[in-house]
N, C-alpha and C positions, 0 to 999 in steps of 0.2 A: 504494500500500500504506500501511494505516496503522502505525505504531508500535506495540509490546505494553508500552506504558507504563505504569510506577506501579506496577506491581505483584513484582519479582522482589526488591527490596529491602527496604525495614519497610513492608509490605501493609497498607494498615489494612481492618478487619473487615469482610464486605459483609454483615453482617445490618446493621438500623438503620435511621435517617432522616437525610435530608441528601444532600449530593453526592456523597461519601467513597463511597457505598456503590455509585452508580451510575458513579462513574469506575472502580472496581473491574469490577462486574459487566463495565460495556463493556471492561476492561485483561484479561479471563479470555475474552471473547467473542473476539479479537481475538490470542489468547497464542501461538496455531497458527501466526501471521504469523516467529513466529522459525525454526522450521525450514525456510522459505523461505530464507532465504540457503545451506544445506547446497547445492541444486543447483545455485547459480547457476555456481560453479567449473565446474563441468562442462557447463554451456551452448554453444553453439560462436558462436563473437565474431561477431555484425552487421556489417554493411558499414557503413562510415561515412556517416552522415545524409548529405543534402545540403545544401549552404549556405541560410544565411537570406539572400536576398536584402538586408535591412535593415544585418544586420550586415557583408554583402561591401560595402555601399555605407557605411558608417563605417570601415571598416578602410581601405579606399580615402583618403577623406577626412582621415582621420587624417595620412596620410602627408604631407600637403600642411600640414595645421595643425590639430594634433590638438584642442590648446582650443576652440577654435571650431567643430570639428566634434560635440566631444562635450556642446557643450553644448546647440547644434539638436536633436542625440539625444535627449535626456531632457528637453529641453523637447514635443517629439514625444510620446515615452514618457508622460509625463505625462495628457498630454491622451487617448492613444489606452489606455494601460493596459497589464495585461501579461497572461500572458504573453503574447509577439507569435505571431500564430499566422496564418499564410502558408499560399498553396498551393503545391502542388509540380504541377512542368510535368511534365504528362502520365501524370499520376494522381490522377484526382479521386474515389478511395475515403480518398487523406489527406491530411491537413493536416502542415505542420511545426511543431510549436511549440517555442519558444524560450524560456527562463528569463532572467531578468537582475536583476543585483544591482548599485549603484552603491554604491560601496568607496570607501576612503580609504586616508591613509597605513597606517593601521594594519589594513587587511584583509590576511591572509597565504595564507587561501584562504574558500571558498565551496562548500559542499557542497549538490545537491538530496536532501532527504530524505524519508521516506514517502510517495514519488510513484511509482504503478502503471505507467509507462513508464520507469522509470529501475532500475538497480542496485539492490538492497537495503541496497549496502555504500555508505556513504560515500565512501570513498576509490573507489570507481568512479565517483560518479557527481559528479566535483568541476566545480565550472565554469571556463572560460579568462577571462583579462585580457587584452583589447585592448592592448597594447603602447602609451606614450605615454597612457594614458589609466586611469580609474579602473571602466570598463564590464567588466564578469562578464557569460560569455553558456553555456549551453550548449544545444543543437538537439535535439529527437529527434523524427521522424516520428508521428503517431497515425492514428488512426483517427478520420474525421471527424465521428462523432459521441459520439467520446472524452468522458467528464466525470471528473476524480477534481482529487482532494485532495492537495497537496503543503505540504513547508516548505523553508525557506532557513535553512542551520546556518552562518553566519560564525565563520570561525576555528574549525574544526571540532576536536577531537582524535582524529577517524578513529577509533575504539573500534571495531571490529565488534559490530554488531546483537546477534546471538548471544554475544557475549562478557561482555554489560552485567550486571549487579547490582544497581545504582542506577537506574534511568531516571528518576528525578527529578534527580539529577545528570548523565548524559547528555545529558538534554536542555534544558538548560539555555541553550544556544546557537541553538535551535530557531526559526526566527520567521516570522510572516507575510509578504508578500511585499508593500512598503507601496505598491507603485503595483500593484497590483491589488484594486479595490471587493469582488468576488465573495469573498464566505468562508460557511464553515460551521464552527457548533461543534459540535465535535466531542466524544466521549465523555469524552475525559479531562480537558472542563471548558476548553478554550481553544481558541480559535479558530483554521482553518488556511485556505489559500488552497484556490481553486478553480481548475480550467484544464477548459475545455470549447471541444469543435468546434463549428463552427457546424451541426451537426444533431447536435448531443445529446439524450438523448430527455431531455424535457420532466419538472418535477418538478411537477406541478401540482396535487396533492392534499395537502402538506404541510405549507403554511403557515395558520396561523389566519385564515380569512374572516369578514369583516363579515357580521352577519346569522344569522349559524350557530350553532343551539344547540349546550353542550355535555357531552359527559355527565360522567359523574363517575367523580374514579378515587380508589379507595381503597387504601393500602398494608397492607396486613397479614403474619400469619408462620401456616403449616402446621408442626406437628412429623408425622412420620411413625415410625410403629411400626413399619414393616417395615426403613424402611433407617436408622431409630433417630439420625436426625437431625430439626434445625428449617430453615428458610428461608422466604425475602420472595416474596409474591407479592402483584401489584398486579392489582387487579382494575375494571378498565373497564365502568362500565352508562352503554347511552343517554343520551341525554334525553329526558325521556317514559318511562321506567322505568318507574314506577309506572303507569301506565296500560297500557302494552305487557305486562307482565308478567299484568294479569288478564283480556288476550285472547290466542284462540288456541290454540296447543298447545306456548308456551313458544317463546326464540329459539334463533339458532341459539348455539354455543361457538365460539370463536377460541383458543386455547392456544399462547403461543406462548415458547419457550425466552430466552434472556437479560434475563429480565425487564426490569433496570435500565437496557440499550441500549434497548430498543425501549419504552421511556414518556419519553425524553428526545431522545439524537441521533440517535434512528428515531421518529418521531412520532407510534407507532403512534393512539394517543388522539385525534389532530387529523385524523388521516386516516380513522378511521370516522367521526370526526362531519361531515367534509368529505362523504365517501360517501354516508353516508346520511342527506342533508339532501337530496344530489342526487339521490336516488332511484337507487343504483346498485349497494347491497346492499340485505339487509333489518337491519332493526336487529338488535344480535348480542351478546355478553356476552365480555368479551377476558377472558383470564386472563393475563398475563405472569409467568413462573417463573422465578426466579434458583435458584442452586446453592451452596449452602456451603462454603465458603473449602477453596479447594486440591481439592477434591470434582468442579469440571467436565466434566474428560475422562474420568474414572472413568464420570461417571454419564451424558453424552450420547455414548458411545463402544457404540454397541448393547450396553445394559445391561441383561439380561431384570429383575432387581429393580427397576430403575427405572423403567420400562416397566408393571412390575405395579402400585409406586407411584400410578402416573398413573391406571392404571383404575381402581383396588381403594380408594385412599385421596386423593388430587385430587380428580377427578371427581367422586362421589359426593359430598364435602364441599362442591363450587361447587354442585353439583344440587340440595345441602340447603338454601342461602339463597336461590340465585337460579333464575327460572324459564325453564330450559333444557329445549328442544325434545327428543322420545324420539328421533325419527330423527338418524343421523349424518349424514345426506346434505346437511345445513347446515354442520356441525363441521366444522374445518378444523385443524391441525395446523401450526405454524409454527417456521421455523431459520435462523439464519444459521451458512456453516461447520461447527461439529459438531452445531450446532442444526438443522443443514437435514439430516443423516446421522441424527438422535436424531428428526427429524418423520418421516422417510420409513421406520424399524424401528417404531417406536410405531405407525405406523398398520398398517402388517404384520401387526402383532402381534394389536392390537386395530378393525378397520377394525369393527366393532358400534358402536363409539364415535365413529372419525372417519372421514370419507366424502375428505377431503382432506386433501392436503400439498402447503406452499408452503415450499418448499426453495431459500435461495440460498448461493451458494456452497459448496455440501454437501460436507460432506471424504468424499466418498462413496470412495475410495482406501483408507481404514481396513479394515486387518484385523481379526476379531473377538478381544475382549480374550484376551489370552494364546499368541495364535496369530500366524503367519508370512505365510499368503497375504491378499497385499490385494484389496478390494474385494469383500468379505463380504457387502454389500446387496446389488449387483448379481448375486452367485450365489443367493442368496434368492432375488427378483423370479425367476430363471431357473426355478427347480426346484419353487416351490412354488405350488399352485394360484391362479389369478388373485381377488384379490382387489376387491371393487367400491370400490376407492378411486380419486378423479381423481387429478391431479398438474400442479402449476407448478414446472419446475424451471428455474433458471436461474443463469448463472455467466460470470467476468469472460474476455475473449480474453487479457488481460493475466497470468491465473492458471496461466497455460500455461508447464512448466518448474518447476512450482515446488510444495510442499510436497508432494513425490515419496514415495510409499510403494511397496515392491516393484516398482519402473521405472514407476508410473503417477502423473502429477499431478493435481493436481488438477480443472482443466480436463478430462481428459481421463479421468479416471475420472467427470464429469458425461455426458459424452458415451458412454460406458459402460454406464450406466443409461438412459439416454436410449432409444437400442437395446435395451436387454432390454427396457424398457415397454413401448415401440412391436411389439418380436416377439409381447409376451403379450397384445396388443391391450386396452392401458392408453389412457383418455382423458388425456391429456399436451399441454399448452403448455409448449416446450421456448423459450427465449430465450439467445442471448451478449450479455453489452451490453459496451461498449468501455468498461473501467472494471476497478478492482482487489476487492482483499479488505479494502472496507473501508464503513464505514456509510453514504458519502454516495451510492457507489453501489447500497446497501439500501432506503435511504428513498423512492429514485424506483421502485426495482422490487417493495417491496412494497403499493402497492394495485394494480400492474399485476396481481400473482398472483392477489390478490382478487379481482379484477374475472375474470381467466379462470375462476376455482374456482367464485365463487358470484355472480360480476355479474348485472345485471338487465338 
């Protein structure tokens, strides 16, 4: 899980230019993560991991001559990296992996934090000290093609998640994990560790390739007359624009919610051009849409104003500079979280427009504003006639338990949906990937969506 950092204290603006406005947009994308810890109390306690072989064989050694043992350890550690990640005998669906922090005099504890297999709370999820020795370890089982994003809080002051006001102060004690090479940065501008199984699915459309042209992204700002606000959208053409644009019958639309996440710690931008270098979409026109300050779950919370926005006054405004294809059956509709619940009502609403939705982690659980019973979309999808839209949805195992609306989580209201599509004989790629609610498990599963929606 990632942190809902930077934002509950002095928020700075998310219109603008700069990082400021992108670590915002990703700290609102991301803000849903705090009523996650509400259910964990009420979760029913795991059986305790099993041992790391590594560490039963230092504890061991310890006893005999702890120096010496611990220093073979981390000269180990070093070379091999972290975190250790082991199999477990006579289960080869997981791995155990293992966290470790080398402390000193002055470590008093050792907290894992914003990691999709652990606690939400700190104080859950603290690590053990070796006895005789300055080694922090804590265990927990995954799934062995697990990937997510963690940090290391030394000297924690155990705040609950939910309790915070500052997250720039909070996290203050936040850090990388220095004997692990793997990291990603992340939306709020710093970088966190990585921990993946040895068959984690592959991210291999996200990095910038040699060779590969790339297109161009431009930031700009929509006012809207109807919901009488302004906001930032970044608008994504090819390469070769100009030439693609005066053939044909125009391309396709990509639209996809958090603007500011997905042109930076989701790549969106390097992974069309990675695509469609390789022949594997057609070339497309991205729109990325952020939401005005404090305005998010208002307006991706099945919003029929918003919704109208998008057809009535977006749309039509990208149609007027750039040369977008008549048919939907290319457009696609894009969310992470409330972004992936705001793709799959929009296209409901308006499927003339989009022929797809690529929905991850969809808070698809959300009751409709002002109302009681949850999961509002998937009674839609039930009752109202089939609409000719595809659908990629897909969501974390680790989401499971957790941002609980009317007894359904979130996981579990994807699963939900899943089932009424498939009843209404909806074309649907449904995926779980071993991973949280957070971007670096976004990045790798958004051109897999693409590729199901509109792949070549």
């Amino acid at each position: 899980m990632t942190t809902p950092l930077g934002s509950r204290g002095s928020r700075p603006r998310t219109r603008g230019d700069g990082i400021a406005s992108v670590i915002v947009a990703y700290a609102l994308m991301l803000a849903a993560a705090i009523p996650f810890a509400a259910s964990i109390g009420a979760r029913t306690t795991p059986p305790p991991p099993p041992s790391s072989p590594t560490i039963t064989a230092l504890q061991k050694a310890a006893q005999r001559d702890a120096r010496a043992a611990e220093a073979r350890f981390w000269e180990s550690v070093a070379r091999v990296g972290t975190p250790l990640v082991e199999p477990i005998a006579g289960d080869s669906a997981n791995v155990l992996i293992t966290f470790l922090w080398h402390g000193d005099s002055a470590t008093k504890n050792v907290a894992l934090v914003n990691t999709a297999i652990a606690s939400y709370e700190p104080a859950e999820a603290l690590l053990t000290r070796i006895s005789g020795t300055d080694v922090w370890f804590r265990s927990y089982p995954a799934r062995n093609d697990a990937r997510f994003s963690y940090e290391l809080s030394v000297n924690d002051n155990l705040v609950s998640f939910y309790q915070v006001t500052d997250w720039g102060e909070r996290s203050a004690t936040f850090r990388r994990d220095p004997f692990n090479k793997r990291v990603h940065a992340s939306g709020f501008g710093r970088q966190v560790s990585v921990a993946e199984g040895p068959r984690a699915r592959r991210d291999e459309w996200s990095d910038v390739r040699a060779g590969v042209a790339k297109g161009r992204v431009e930031q700009t700002s929509i006012a809207s007359r109807l919901l009488g606000n302004t906001r930032d959208v970044w608008i994504y053409t090819p390469a070769g624009y100009d030439s693609l644009a005066r053939t044909g019958d125009g391309m396709p639309l990509l639209l996809t919610f958090d603007g500011g996440a997905y042109v930076s710690s989701i790549p969106v931008p390097t992974i069309l051009d990675n695509l469609i270098a390789a022949k594997r979409i057609a070339p497309m026109v991205a729109v990325f849409v952020a939401n005005p300050d404090e305005q998010r779950e208002a307006e991706l919370n099945q919003n029929e104003r918003f919704a109208e926005f998008l057809a009535t006054e977006l749309v039509p405004w990208v149609k007027a500079k750039y040369r977008i294809a008549s048919s939907p059956r290319g457009n696609v509709v894009a969310g992470a979280s409330m972004g992936g619940l705001a793709a799959a009502f929009v296209a409901n609403k308006h499927p003339e427009i989009f022929g797809n939705v690529l929905s991850q982690s969809g808070a698809f659980m959300y009751a409709a504003p002002g109302e009681q019973t949850a999961e509002r979309m998937k009674r839609e999808i039930e009752t109202a006639s089939k609409r000719d839209v595809a659908y990629y949805v897909e969501a974390g195992i680790y989401e499971q338990g957790r941002l609980d609306q009317g007894g359904v989580d979130l996981l579990t209201s994807n699963r939900h949906l899943r089932d009424a599509l498939m009843a209404k004989g909806y074309r649907l790629t449904y995926y779980e990937f071993a991973g949280g609610h957070d971007d670096l498990s976004w990045r790798s599963g958004y051109p897999q969506g693409l590729l199901a929606l509109v792949g070549r």
